[in-house]
C-alpha positions in Angstrom: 181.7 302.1 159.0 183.4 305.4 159.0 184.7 304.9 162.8 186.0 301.3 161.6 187.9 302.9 158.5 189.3 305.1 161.0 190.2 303.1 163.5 191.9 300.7 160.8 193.9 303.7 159.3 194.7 305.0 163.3 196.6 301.7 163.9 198.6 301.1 161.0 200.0 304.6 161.8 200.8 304.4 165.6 202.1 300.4 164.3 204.3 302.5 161.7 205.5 305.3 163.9 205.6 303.1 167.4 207.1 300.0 165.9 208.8 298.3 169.2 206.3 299.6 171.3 203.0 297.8 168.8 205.4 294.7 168.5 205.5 294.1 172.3 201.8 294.5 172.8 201.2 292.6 170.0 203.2 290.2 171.5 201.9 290.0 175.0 198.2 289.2 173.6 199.6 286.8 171.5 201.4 285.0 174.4 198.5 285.0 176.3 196.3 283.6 173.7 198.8 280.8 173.1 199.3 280.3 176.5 195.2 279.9 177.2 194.9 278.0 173.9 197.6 275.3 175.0 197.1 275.0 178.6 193.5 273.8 177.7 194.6 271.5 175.3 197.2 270.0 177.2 194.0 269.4 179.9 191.5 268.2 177.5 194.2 266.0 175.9 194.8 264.9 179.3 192.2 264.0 180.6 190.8 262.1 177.4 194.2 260.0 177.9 192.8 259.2 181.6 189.9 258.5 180.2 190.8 256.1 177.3 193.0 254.0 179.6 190.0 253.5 182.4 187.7 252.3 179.5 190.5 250.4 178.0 190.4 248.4 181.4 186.7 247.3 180.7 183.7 250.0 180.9 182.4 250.2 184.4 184.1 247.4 185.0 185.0 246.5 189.6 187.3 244.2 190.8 186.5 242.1 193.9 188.8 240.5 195.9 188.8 238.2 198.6 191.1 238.4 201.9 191.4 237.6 205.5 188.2 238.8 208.2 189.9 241.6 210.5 186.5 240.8 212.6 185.1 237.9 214.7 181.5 237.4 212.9 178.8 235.3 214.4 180.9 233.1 216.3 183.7 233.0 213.4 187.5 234.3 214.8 188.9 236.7 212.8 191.4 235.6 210.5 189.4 233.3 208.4 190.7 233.6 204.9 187.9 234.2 202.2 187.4 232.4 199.1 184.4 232.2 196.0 182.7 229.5 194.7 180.8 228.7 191.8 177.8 228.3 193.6 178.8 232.1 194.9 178.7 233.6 191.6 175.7 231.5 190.9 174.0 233.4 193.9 175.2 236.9 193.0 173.7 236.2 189.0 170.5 235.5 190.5 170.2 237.8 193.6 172.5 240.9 193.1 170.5 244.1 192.1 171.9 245.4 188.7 174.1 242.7 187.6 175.2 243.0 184.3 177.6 240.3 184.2 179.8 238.6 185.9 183.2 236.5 186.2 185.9 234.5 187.9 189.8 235.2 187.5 191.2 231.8 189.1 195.2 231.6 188.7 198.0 229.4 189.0 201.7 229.2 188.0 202.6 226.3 185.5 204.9 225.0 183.0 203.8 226.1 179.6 205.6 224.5 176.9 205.5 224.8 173.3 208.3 222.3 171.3 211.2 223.0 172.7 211.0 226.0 174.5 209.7 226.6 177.9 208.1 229.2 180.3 206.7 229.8 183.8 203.5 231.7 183.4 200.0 232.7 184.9 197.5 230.8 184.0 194.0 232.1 184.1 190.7 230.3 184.5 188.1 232.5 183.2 184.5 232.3 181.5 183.4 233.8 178.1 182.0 236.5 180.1 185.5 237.9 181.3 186.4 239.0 177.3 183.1 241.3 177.6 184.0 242.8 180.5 187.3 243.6 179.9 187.1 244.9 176.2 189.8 242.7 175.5 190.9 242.7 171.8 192.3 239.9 169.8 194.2 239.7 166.8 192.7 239.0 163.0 192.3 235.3 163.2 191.3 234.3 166.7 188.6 234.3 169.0 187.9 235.1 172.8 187.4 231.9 174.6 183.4 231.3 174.4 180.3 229.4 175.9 181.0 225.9 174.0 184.4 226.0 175.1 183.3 226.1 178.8 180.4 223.9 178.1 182.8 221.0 176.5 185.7 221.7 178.6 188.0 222.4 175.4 192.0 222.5 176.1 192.1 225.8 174.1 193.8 229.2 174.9 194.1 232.4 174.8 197.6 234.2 175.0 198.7 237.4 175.8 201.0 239.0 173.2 203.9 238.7 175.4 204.1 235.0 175.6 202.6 234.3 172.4 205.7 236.2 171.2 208.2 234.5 173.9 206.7 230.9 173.7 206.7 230.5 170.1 208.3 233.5 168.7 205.2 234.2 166.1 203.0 237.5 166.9 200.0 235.6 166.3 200.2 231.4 166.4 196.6 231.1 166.1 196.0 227.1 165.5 199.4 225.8 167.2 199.7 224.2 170.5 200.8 224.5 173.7 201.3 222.2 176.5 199.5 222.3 180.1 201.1 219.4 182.4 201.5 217.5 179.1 198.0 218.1 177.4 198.0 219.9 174.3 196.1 223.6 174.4 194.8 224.6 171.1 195.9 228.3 171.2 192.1 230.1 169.6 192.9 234.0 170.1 195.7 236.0 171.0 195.8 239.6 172.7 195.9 242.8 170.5 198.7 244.9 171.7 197.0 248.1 170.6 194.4 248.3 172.2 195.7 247.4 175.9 196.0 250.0 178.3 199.4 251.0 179.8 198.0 250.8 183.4 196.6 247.0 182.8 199.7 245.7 180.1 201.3 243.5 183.0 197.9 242.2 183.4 197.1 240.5 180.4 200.1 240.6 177.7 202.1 237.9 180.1 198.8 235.7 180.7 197.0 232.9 179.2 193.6 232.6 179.9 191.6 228.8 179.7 188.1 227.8 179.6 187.5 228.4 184.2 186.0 224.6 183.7 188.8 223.3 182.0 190.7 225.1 185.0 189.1 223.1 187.3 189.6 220.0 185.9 193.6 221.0 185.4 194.0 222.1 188.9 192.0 220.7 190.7 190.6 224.0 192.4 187.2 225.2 193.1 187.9 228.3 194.8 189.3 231.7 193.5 189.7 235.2 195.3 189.0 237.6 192.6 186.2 237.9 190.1 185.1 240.9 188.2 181.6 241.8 187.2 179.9 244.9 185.7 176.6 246.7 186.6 173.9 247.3 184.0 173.8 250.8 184.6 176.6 253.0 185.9 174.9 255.6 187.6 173.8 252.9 190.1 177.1 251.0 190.7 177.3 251.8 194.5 174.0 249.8 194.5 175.9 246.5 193.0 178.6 246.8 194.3 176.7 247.2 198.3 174.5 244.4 196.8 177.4 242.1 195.9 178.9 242.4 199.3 175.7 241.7 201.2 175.3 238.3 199.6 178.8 237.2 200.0 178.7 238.4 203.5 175.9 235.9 204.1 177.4 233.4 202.4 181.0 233.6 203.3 179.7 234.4 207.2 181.8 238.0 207.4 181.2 241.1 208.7 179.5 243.3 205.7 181.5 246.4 207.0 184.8 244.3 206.8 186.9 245.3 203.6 189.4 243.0 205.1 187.4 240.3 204.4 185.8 241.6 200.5 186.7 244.7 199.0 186.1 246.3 195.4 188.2 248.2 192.9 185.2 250.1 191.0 186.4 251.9 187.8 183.4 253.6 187.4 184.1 256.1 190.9 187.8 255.8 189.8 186.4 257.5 186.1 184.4 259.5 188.5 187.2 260.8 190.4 189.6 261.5 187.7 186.4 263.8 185.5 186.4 265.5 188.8 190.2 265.9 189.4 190.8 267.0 185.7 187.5 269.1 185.6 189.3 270.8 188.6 193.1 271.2 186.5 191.3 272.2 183.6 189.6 275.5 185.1 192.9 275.9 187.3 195.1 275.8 183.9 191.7 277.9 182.0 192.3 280.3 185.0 196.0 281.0 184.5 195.6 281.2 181.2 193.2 283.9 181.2 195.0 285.7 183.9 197.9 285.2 181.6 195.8 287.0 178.4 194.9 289.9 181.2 198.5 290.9 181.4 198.7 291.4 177.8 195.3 293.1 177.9 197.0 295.3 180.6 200.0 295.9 177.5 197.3 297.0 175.1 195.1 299.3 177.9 199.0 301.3 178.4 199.4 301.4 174.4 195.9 303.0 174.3 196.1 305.4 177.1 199.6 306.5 175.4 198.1 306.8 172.6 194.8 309.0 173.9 198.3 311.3 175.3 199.7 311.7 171.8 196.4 312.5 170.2 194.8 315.2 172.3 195.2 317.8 169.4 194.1 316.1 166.8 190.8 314.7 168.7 190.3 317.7 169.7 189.9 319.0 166.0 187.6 316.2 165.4 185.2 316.9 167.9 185.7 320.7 167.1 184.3 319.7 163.4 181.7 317.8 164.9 182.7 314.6 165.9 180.2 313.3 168.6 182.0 311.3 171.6 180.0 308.3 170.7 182.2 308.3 167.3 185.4 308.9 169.4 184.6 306.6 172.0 183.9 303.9 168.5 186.6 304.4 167.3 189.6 304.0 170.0 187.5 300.9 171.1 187.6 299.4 167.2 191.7 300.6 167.3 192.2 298.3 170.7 190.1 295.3 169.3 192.0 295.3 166.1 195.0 295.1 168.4 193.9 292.2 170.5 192.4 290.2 167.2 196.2 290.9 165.5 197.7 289.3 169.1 194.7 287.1 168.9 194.5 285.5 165.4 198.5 284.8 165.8 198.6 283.2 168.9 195.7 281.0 168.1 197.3 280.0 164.6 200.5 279.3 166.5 198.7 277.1 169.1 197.4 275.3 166.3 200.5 274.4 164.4 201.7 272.9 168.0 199.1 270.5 168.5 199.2 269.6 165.1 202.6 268.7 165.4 202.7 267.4 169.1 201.4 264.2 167.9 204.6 263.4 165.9 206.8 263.5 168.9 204.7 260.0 170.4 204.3 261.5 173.8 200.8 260.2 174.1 201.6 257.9 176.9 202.3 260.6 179.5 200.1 264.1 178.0 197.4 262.3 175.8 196.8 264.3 172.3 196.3 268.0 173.0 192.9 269.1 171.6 190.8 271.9 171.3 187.0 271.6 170.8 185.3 274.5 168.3 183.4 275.3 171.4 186.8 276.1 173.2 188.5 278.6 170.3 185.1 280.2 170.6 185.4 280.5 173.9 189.2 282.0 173.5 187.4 284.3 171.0 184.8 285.2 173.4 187.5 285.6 176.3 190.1 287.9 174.2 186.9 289.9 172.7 186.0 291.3 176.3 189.8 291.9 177.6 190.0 294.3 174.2 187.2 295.9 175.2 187.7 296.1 178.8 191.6 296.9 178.0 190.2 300.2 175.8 187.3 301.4 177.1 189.1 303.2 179.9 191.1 305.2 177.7 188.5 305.3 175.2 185.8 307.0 177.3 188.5 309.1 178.3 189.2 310.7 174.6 185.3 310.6 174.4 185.0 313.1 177.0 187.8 315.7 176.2 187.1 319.3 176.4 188.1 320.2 171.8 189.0 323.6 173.5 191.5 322.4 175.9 192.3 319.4 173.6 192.9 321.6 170.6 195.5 323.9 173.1 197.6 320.6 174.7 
């Protein structure tokens, strides 16, 4: 207790009589603190933006896609274009190892009218499945399109915000009508805007999305190149996905090594990928940040050793009156970390009043929300702890070890 009343006293005198010299060190470990504290936050902020918009995309959700064969296949030229079938998806429900569910995305440009105003838009033949997989919200009011629709064939719809908008000029025209090569379309559910992810907006907001029966009846069709589907569990998506391209390779007669012919956008590698990218930017930006708190810690090891210089005499009197170096030693170490918690405390305040605030400049989009977990400031804590003592137990052990003879002389 005595070296820590000491210590406290020590500092507000070399603060007092060193003014500029205090400030700047002060400074430094602040700046480092802040710069530690935000770069993390700007990560972690980040990467939970990445994060957000691949779930916002459906969880665990792949994409498959038909093309063209690059490869001759059991007789079959190359060339052959690919298409699905219901009987297809019927196979891959039954046979495909982990299947959680499953569904076709069948489109086609049409007309869409609604009174007297017109549009050209995609129209999308999907089942009641497809709204699971994609986590796709609708406004107060509506529905997703669901099994009785597809059972019955219903003329309903459901809009994306962006024609809903255009077409009728009402956010949310639950109950009107639209027309579909002059049948009416009872519109059932319409797309919540916020809620979509940025990456997938063009995807949905400028879509309308039919019962895929009734789509077959409108069209005609009984083929489609995409379909999306989602494994039961994640950690074993490689296994579906393999699975899924072994039964359409039967069926379909291509090559199973020919991504020409099937390939797969899986957003659980892509989540994967990005943990592993960010994980990766978040120790880099950890790492300069820290190196960037060393330098101040360098400041406060100088301020330290200067001080040791301008003491000799009077430690030399203290351990002439029978001050053990154990209490010296104490006490220049309790001096530095009062130093590096002053740097400390106000660069973490100030880090905090800027992501507080950062949210009010709507930058979300392109940084995410800056955050800091308790776990981290302990870890900045923990982090600016050992610098003060590595930054004054060289001079410290130094003062501990002084000769009072030779001190008491200098």
């Amino acid at each position: 207790m005595l070296a820590l009343k000491i210590a406290f006293k020590q500092l507000l005198v070399d603060a007092r009589s060193q003014r500029l010299r205090t400030l700047l060190t002060v400074l430094g470990i602040t700046w480092g603190t802040l710069a530690l504290s935000l770069l993390l936050a700007f990560g972690h902020g980040l990467h939970e933006n990445m994060r957000e918009g691949l779930n916002k995309v459906g969880e665990s959700v792949v994409i498959a896609f038909t093309g063209r064969t690059y490869k001759s296949w059991e007789g079959f030229k190359k060339g052959r274009p690919m298409a699905v079938r219901d009987e297809d998806i019927q196979a891959l429900k039954n046979q495909a190892i982990n299947l959680s569910a499953i569904s076709p995305r069948a489109g086609i440009d049409l007309i869409v009218t609604y009174g007297d105003k017109t549009l050209d838009e995609d129209i999308w033949g999907v089942t009641p499945e497809f709204f699971g997989i994609r986590n796709l919200p609708f406004l107060p009011g509506g529905r997703a399109l669901s099994a009785r629709d597809m059972e019955e064939k219903r003329r309903v719809a459901f809009l994306g915000y962006h024609v809903a908008k255009e077409l009728t000029g009402r956010e949310n025209p639950v109950g009107e009508e639209i027309r579909l090569k002059g049948s009416p379309y009872t519109i059932v559910g319409v797309l919540d805007k916020g809620d979509q992810a940025d990456e997938t907006e063009g995807w949905d907001s400028d879509s309308i999305y039919i019962p895929y029966a009734t789509y077959r009846d409108l069209t005609g069709r009984d083929t489609f190149q995409l379909f999306f589907f989602t494994p039961q569990d994640p950690l074993r998506n490689k296994e579906t996905v393999e699975s899924v391209r072994s039964i359409l390779a039967r069926r379909l007669k291509f090559d199973p090594a020919d991504k020409g012919a099937m390939d797969f956008d899986d957003f659980t590698e892509f989540a994967r990928s990005a943990d592993a990218f960010m994980g990766a930017i978040s120790l880099l930006l950890g790492v300069a940040g820290v190196l960037t708190l060393v330098a101040g810690g360098v400041g406060v090891s100088n301020i330290m050793r200067v001080s040791v210089d301008e003491r000799m005499h009077e430690i030399g009197i203290r351990m002439a009156l029978g001050a053990k170096g154990g209490f010296i030693l104490a006490s220049f170490l309790l001096e530095t970390l009062f130093l590096t918690a002053l740097g400390g405390v106000i660069g973490l305040m100030t880090a905090y009043g800027t992501i507080a605030v950062f949210p009010r400049f709507n930058l979300k989009q392109y940084v995410g929300t800056p955050s800091l977990a308790p776990v981290l400031y302990l870890l900045i804590v923990v982090v600016l702890g050992l610098i003060g003592l590595a930054a004054g137990y060289g001079p410290a052990r130094r003062a501990s070890r002084l000769d009072p003879v030779v001190a008491m002389k200098l």
